[in-house]
C-alpha positions as CSV (number, residue, x, y, z in Angstrom):
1,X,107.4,95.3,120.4
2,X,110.0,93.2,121.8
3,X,112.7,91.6,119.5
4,X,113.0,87.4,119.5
5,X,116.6,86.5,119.9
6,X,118.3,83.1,119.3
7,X,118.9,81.3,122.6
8,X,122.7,82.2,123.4
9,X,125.1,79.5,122.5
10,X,126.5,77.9,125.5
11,X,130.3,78.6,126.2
12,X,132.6,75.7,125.5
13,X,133.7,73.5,128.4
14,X,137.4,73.9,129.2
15,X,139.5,71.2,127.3
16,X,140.0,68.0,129.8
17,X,143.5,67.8,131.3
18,X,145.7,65.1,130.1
19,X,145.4,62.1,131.4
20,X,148.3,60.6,133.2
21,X,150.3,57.8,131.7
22,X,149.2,54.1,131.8
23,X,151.8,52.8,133.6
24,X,151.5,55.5,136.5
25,X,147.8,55.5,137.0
26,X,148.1,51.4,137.1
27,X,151.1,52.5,139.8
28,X,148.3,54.3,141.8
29,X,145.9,51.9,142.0
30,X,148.7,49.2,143.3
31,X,149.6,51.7,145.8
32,X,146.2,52.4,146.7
33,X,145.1,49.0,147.0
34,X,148.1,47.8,149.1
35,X,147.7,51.1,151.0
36,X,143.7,50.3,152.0
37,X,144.8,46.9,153.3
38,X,147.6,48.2,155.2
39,X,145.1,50.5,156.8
40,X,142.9,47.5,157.2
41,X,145.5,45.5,158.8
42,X,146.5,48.6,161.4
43,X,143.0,48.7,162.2
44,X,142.8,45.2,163.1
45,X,145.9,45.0,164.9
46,X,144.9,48.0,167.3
47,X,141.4,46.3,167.6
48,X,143.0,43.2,168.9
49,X,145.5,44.8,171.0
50,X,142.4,46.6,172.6
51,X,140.8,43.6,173.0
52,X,143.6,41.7,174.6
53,X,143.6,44.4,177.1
54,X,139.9,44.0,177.8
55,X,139.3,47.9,176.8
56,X,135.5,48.6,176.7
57,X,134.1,47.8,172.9
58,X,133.1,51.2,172.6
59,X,137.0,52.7,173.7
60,X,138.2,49.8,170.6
61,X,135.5,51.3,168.1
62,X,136.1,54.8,168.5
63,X,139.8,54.1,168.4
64,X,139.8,52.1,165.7
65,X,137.8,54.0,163.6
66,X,139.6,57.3,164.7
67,X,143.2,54.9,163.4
68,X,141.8,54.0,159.8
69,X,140.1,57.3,159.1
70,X,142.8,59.3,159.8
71,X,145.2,56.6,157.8
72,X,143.0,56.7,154.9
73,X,143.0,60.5,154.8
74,X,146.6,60.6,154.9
75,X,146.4,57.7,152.1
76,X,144.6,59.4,150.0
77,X,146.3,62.9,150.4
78,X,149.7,61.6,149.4
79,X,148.5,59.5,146.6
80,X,146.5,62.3,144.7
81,X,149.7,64.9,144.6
């Protein structure tokens, strides 16, 4: 005969990390947000500058894409550490 156990008690989740201080996380998101529409306004200001030079739409996508992705990544790199 086989013995009936008690379903195992699942192990405790790790205790949360401490969140960060008011006044820095409110820091963040400023920085964030003015950081996004700094990224937004680079990306603009190549797009016209592309344009102006009658550069094929595609060339100004790509590049302007290629700009803000690569800003935002950087963006968000420094802002989380």
């Amino acid at each position: 005969m086989t013995e009936i156990r008690p379903p195992a008690k699942p192990a405790e989740a790790p205790a949360a990390s401490p969140k960060a201080p008011t006044a820095q996380r409110t820091g963040f998101g400023f920085l964030g947000v003015f950081g996004w529409l700094g990224i937004f306004g680079i990306g603009a200001a190549v797009g016209a500058v592309l344009g102006a030079l009658d550069v094929a739409g595609w060339i100004t996508g790509l590049a302007v894409s290629a700009t803000t992705v690569a800003l935002g990544f950087f963006l968000r790199r420094s802002l989380s550490g």
